[in-house]
C-alpha positions in Angstrom: 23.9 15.8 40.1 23.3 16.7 36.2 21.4 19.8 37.8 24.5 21.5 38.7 26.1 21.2 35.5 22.8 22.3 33.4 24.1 25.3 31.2 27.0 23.1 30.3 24.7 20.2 29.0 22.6 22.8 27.8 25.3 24.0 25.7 26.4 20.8 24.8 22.9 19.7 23.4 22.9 22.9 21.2 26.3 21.7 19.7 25.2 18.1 18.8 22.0 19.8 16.8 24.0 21.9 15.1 26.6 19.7 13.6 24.1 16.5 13.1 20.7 18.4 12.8 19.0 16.0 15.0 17.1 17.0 18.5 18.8 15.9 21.8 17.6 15.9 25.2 19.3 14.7 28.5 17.4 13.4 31.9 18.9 13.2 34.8 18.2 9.5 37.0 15.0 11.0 38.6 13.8 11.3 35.0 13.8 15.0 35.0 14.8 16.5 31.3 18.1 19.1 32.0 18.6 19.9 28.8 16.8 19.8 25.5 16.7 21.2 22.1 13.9 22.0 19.4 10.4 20.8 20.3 11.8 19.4 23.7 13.6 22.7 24.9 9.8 23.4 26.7 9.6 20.7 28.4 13.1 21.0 30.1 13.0 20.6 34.2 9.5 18.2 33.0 9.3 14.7 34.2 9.6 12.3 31.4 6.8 9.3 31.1 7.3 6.5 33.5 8.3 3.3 31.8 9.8 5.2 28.7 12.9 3.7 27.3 14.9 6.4 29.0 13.9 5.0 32.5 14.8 1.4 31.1 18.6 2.4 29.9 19.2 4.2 33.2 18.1 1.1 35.0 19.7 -1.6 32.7 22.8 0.5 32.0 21.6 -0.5 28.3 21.6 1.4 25.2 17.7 1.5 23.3 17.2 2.2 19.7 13.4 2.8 19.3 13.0 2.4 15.1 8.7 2.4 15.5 8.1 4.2 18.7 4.5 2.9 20.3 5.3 -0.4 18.4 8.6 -1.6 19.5 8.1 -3.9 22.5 10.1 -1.8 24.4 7.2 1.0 24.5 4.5 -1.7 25.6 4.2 -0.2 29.3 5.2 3.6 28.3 2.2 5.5 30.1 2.9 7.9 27.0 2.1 4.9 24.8 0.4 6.2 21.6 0.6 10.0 22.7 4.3 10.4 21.5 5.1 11.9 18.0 8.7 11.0 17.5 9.7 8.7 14.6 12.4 7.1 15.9 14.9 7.6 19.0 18.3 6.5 20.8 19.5 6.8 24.2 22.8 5.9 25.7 22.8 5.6 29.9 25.3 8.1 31.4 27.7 6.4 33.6 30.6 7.7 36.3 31.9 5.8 39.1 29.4 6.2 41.4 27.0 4.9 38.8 24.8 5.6 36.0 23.7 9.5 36.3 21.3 9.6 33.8 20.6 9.3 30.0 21.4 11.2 26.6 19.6 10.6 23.8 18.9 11.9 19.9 15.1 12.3 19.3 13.7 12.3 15.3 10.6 13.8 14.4 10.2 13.3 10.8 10.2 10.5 8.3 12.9 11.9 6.2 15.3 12.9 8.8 14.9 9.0 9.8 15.9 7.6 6.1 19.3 9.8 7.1 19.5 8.7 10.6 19.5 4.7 9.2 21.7 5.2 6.7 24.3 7.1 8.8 23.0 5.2 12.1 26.1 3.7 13.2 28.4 7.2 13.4 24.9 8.8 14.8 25.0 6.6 17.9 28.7 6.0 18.3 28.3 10.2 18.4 25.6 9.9 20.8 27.5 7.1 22.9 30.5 9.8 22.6 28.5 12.4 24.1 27.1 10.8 27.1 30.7 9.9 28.3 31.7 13.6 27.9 28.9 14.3 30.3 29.9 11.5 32.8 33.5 13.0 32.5 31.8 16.5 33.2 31.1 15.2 36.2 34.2 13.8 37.9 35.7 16.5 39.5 39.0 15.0 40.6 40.2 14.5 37.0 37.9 16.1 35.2 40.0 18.6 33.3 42.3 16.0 31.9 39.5 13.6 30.8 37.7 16.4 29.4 40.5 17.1 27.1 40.7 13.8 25.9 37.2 13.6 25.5 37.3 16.9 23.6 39.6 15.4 21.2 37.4 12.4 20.3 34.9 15.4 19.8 36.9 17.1 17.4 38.1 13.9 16.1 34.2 13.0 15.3 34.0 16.9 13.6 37.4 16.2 11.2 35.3 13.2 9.9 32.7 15.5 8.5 33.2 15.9 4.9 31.9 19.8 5.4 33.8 22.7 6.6 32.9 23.5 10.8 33.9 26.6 12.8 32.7 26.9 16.2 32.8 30.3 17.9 31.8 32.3 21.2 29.5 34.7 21.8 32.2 37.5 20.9 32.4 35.8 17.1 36.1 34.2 18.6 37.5 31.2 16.3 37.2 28.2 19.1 37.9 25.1 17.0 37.9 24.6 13.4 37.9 21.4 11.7 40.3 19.8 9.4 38.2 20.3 6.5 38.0 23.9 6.5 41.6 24.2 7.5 42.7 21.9 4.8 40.5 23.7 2.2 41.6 27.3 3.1 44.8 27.1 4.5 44.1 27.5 8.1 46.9 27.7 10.9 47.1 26.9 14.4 47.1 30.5 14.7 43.2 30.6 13.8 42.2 30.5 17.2 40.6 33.2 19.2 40.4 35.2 16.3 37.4 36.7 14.9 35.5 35.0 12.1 35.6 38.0 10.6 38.9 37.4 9.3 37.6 34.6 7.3 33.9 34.9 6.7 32.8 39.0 5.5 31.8 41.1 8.5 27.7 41.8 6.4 27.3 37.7 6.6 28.0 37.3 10.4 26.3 40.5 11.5 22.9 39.4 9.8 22.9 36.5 12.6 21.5 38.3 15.2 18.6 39.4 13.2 17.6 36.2 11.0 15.9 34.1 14.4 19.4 32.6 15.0 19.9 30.9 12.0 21.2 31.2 8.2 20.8 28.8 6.1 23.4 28.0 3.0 24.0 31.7 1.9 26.2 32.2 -0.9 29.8 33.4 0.4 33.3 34.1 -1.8 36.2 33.9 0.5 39.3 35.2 -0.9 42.8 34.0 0.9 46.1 34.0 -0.4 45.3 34.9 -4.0 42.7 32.0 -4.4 38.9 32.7 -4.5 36.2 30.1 -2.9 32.8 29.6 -3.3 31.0 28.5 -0.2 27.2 27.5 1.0 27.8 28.9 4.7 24.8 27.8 7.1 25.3 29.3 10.4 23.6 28.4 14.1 23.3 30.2 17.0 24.2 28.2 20.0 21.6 29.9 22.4 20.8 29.2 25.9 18.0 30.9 27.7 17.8 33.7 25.2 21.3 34.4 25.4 23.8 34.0 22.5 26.6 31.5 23.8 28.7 30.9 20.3 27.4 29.7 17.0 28.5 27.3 14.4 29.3 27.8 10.9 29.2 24.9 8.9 30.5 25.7 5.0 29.6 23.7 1.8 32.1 23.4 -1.0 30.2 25.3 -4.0 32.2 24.5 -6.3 32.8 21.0 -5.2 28.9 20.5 -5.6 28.6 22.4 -8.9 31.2 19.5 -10.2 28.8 16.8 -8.9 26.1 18.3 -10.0 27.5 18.3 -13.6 29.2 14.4 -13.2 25.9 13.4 -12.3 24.5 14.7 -15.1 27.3 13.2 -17.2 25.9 9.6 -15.7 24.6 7.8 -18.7 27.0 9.6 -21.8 30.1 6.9 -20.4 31.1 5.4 -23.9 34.8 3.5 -24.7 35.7 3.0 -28.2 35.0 -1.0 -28.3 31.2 0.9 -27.7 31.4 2.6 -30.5 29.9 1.3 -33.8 31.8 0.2 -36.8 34.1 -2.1 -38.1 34.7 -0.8 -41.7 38.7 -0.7 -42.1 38.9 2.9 -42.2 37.1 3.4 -39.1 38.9 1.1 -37.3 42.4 2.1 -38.1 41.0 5.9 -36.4 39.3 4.0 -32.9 43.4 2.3 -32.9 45.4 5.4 -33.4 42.6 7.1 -30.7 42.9 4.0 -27.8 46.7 4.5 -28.4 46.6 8.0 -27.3 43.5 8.2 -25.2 46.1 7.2 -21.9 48.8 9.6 -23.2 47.7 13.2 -21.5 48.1 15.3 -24.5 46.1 17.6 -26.4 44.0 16.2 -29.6 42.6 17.9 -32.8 39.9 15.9 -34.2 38.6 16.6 -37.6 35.9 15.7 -39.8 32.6 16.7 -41.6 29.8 17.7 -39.3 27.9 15.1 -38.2 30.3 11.4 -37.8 30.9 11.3 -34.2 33.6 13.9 -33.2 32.3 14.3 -29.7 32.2 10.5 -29.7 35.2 10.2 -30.1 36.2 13.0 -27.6 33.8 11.2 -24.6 35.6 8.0 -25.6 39.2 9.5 -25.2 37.9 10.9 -22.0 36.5 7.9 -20.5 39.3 5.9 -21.6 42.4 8.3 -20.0 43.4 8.7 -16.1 41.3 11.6 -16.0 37.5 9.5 -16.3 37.2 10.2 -13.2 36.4 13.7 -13.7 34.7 15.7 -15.6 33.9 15.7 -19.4 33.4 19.4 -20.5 31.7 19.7 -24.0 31.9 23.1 -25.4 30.3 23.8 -28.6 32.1 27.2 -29.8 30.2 28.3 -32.5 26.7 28.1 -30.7 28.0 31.0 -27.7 28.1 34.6 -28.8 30.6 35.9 -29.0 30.2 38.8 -26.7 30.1 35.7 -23.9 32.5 33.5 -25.0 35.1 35.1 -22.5 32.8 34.5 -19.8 31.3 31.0 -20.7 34.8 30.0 -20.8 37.1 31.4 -17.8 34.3 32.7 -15.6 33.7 36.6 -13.9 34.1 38.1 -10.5 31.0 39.2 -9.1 30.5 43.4 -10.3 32.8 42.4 -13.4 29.8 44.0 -16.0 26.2 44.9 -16.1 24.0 42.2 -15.6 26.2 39.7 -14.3 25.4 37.3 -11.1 26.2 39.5 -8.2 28.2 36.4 -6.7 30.3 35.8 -9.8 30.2 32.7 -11.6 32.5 29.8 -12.4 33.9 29.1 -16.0 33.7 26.3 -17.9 37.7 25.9 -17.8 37.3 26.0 -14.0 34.2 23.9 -13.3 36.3 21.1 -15.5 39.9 21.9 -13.4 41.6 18.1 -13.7 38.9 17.1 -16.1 38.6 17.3 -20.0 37.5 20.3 -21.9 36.3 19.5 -25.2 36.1 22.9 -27.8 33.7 21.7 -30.5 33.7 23.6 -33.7 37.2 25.5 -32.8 37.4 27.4 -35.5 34.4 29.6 -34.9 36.7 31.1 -31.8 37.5 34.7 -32.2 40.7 35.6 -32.1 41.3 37.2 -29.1 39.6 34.2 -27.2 42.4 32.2 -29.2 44.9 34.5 -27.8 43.7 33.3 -24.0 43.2 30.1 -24.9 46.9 29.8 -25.8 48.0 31.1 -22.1 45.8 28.6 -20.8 47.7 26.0 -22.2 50.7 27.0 -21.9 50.1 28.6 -18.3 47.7 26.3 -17.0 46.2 29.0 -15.5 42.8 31.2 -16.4 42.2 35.0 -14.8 38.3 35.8 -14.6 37.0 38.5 -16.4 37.5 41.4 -13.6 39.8 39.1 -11.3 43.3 40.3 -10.6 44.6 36.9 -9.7 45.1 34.4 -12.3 43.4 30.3 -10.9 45.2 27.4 -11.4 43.6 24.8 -13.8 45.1 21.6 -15.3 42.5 20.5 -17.8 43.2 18.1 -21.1 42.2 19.7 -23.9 40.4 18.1 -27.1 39.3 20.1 -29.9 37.1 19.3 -33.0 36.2 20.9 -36.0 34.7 20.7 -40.1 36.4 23.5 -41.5 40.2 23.9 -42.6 41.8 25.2 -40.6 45.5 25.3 -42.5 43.3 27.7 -44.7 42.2 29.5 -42.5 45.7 30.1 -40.4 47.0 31.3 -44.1 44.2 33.9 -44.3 44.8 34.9 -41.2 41.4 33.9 -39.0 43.3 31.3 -36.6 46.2 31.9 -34.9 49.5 29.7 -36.3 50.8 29.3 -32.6 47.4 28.0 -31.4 46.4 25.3 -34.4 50.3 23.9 -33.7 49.6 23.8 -30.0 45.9 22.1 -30.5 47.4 19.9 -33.8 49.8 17.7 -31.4 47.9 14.5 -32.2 45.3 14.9 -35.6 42.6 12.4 -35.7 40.1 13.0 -39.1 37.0 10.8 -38.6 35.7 9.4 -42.4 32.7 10.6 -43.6 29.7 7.8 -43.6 30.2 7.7 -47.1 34.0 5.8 -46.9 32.3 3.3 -44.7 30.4 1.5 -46.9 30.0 -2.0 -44.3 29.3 0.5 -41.4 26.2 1.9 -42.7 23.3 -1.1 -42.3 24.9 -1.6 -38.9 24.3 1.7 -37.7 21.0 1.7 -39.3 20.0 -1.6 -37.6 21.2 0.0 -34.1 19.2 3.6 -34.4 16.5 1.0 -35.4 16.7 -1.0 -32.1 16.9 2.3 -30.2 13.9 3.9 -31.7 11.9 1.3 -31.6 12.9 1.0 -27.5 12.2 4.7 -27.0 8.7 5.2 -29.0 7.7 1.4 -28.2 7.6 0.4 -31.6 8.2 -3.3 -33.5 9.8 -2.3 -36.5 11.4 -5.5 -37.9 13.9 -4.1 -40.6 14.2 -2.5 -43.8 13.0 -3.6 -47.0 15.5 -4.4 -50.1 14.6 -1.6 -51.9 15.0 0.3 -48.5 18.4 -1.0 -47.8 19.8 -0.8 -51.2 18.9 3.0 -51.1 20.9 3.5 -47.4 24.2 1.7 -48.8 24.4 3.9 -51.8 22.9 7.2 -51.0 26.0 9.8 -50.6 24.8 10.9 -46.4 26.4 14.4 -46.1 25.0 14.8 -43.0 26.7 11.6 -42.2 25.8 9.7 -39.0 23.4 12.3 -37.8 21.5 12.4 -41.1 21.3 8.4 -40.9 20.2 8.6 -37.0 17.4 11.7 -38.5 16.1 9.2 -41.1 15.8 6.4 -38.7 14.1 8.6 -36.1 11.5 9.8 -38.8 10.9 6.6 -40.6 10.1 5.1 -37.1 7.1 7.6 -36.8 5.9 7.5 -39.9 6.3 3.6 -41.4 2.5 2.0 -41.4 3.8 -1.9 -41.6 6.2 -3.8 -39.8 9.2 -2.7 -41.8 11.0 0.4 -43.0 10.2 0.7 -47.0 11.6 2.9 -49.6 8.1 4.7 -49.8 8.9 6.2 -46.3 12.5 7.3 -46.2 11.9 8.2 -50.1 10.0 11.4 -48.6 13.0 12.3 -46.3 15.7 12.0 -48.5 16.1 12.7 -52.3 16.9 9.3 -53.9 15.2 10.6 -57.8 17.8 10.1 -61.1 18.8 13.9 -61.1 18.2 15.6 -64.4 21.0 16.8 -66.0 22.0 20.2 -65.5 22.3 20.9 -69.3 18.7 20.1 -69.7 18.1 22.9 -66.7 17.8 26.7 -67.0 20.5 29.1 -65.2 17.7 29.7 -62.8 16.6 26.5 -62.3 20.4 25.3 -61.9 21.1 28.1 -59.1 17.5 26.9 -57.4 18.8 23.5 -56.9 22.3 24.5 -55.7 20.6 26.4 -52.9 18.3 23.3 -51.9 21.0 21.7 -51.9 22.9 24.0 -49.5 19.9 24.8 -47.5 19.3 20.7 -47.1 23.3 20.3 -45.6 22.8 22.8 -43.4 19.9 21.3 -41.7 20.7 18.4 -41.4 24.1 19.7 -39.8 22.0 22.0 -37.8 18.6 20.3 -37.6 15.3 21.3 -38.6 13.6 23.4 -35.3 13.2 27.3 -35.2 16.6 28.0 -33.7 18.8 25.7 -35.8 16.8 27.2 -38.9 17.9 30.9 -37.1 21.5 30.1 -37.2 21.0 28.8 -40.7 19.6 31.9 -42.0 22.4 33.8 -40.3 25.0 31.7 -41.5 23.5 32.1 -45.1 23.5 35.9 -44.7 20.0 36.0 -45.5 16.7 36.4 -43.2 14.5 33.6 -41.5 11.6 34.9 -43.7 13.6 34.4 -47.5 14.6 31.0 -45.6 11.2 29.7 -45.7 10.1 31.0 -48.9 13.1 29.1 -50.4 12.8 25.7 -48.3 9.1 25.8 -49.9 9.8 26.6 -53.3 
């Protein structure tokens, strides 16, 4: 009876493999395989093994799930028994009213397509179940058309749940049935179908197909609909019987979507509150108060403070603590971009917009965040006329790609940090006056280290617990001496020059605890002479030590933060060195 419907199951089989990437095969109650996919597409109008667990379901009427195949007690009396190479299988009887037909069922073949099939093993054979009765239903000619259609709606129903985008088409590249996903994500109507994917997908894509062995696999694709650009992965599958191309089916992956979870997961691991962060000092604490208060209220923060006590902290924590921690945390550090790619860093380009650039375009930060938090660290080292932008984007909530004619909709919080003045600066004329009172809505100036006296042994004790974890050390404490020294020397490197002392101590302490002999070679803690005992020379000398020692440990000490130094100081990487080493 299955014989006479062959093409149809044939076809049938080809769809399952597409959409769940598992091979399927159907027998008919003589045990003769109608249909098959993969591997088992040869062995099609071949007798399967007697005693298999397909002869068992379409006596028992019974569904079998094989997990060890030539172990499970049902493969005992398989003749085929050791000779198979499947990993694991399930087959579902096929059943009409005159009685069960035949069998359907999803073959594996390798161990990691398994881990998938157990986790997801449920939907797989309530899919596989699903299928079988379409058969049966396939065969019931006096109502067949109407129980086809319901059946055909379970299918769809089972294709809506897929959290990627599926479009199925016919051998003339005709729209048969999309699914709500892709419909929902570009906009789709009714009127979709039996048009020409073409109208969707670019015409050089879909005519590849015939030439790549019947399959593409997760190709870059921009779609462009109604003013709005997409980024897809499109994987496309031929549905081929006996040579012949009978339809294909494009599945599509959100790019963009899976750029954003790339960069959350990443984020896994940096989720801080403010009750995490350390000190209690009365001036600290009146800042983590004011920032809790306004951490749930979605407006736009300035945080300043001197380099190095916690302004992106503080930003994460104002994140993590709003109704947007959910999405993603965008840390921008302005200053460390050139500024010949600042535009694109930040709102993205079409693909062709300039020499050089990715020939699929590529996503700005301000878009990869969309409902998220952009944080713009060291916001003063903008240049203007990325200030001028940034000020539509706030005010617009919208960004337009460098070469894109259509502005994007984005909604992202902003938070803003910087060490320099930037009332000074707006006077002279290097910020914009409209953008500082934008950003300047709620100020939040994190003390220096040195106006938290009671914070600074805490901290120290905590980068000691930490660096002891990380380089498997037992360093017990600090000495007196050594602590006496922490509480009163001036840190204007603040946190980070505490943490840096604490990381280096921890490598190069030879007893049990942290003495003034070892941080005494990291940080200057000598009676300075006075200066009128010093000549001019020697006075301008130790000014630019003193400089030069700021700046790294603001910067830090490796070859590219000692690059930026040098250009900062106007000078070059070789006079540097020759004055570090003086």
């Amino acid at each position: 009876m299955l014989n006479l419907i062959k093409k149809d199951l044939q076809q049938i089989a080809e769809t399952i493999k597409a959409i769940v990437d598992i091979d399927v095969t159907i027998m008919d109650n003589k045990l003769k395989r109608v249909a098959g996919t993969g591997k088992l597409k040869k062995d099609i109008d071949k007798f399967a093994p007697r005693n298999s667990v397909f002869e068992k379901s379409i006596k028992t009427g019974k569904k079998y799930f094989i997990e060890f195949p030539g172990e499970s007690v049902e493969c005992m009396d398989c003749e085929s028994k050791g000779c198979c190479d499947e990993k694991a299988e399930v087959c579902f009887p096929i059943k009409t009213d005159e009685g069960i037909v035949g069998a359907i069922g999803m073959i594996i073949f390798d161990e990691e397509q398994k881990k998938d099939f157990l986790k997801k093993q449920d939907r797989y054979e309530d899919f596989d179940k699903r299928m079988g009765e379409l058969i049966s239903l396939k065969i019931k000619e006096s109502n067949m058309k109407n129980k086809l259609e319901h059946k055909s709606i379970e299918l769809l129903t089972v294709i809506d749940s897929v959290a990627e985008g599926i479009i199925i088409t016919d051998e003339f590249n005709n729209i048969l049935s999309a699914n709500k996903c892709i419909k929902d994500k570009l906009n789709l109507d009714i009127d979709i179908i039996n048009k020409k994917i073409t109208s969707i997908i670019p015409k050089n894509i879909v005519d590849k197909l015939p030439r790549v062995d019947s399959c593409i696999n997760e190709e870059e694709v921009t779609i462009k609909r109604e003013n709005t650009t997409y980024n897809f992965l499109v994987s496309i599958k031929e549905i081929n019987i006996k040579g012949e191309r009978k339809g294909a089916v494009f599945t599509f992956k959100d790019f963009d979507k899976m750029q954003r979870s790339v960069f959350k997961m990443n984020e896994k691991g940096s989720f801080i509150t403010f009750d995490k962060i350390i000190g209690s000092s009365n001036v600290f604490t009146q800042v983590k108060e004011q920032a809790k208060v306004i951490a749930k209220r979605d407006v736009s923060v300035l945080i300043m403070g001197e380099s190095g006590t916690g302004k992106e902290l503080f930003a994460r924590a104002l994140h993590f603590e709003s109704n947007r921690r959910n999405e993603i945390f965008m840390p921008i550090n302005c200053g460390a971009i050139p500024e010949s790619l600042v535009e694109s860093e930040l709102f993205g380009y079409e693909k062709g917009a300039f020499t050089g650039a990715n020939k699929n375009g590529k996503m700005g930060k301000f878009q990869l965040a969309k409902d998220g938090t952009i944080f713009l660290d060291e916001l003063g080292e903008l240049p203007l006329h990325i200030q001028v932008k940034l000020l539509r984007v706030l005010e617009e909530k919208e960004i337009t790609p460098i070469g894109g004619r259509e502005p994007i909709k984005v909604n992202p919080r902003i938070i803003a940090a910087t060490n320099r003045n930037l009332y000074d600066m707006v006077k002279k004329g290097e910020f914009r006056e409209d953008l500082f009172y934008r950003l300047n809505v709620i100020p939040l100036t994190i003390p220096p280290l040195k106006e938290r006296g009671e914070d600074i042994f805490k901290l120290s004790i905590n980068f000691l617990n930490r660096f002891n974890y990380i380089y498997n050390k037992k360093i017990k404490g600090f000495t007196k001496d050594a602590k006496k020294v922490l509480m009163n020397y001036p840190w204007p490197g603040n946190v980070r020059e505490l943490q840096n002392l604490i990381e280096y101590a921890i490598h190069f302490e030879k007893s049990n605890i942290i003495t003034l002999d070892t941080i005494s070679k990291r940080i200057n803690i000598k009676k300075k002479t006075s200066n009128k005992d010093l000549s001019l020379k020697d006075m301008v000398s130790n000014y630019e030590k003193k400089v030069i020692n700021d700046l790294i440990n603001e910067y830090g000490e490796d070859t590219e933060s000692k690059k930026k130094i040098a250009k900062k100081l106007k000078i070059s990487p070789a006079t540097l060195y020759r004055k570090m080493n003086d």
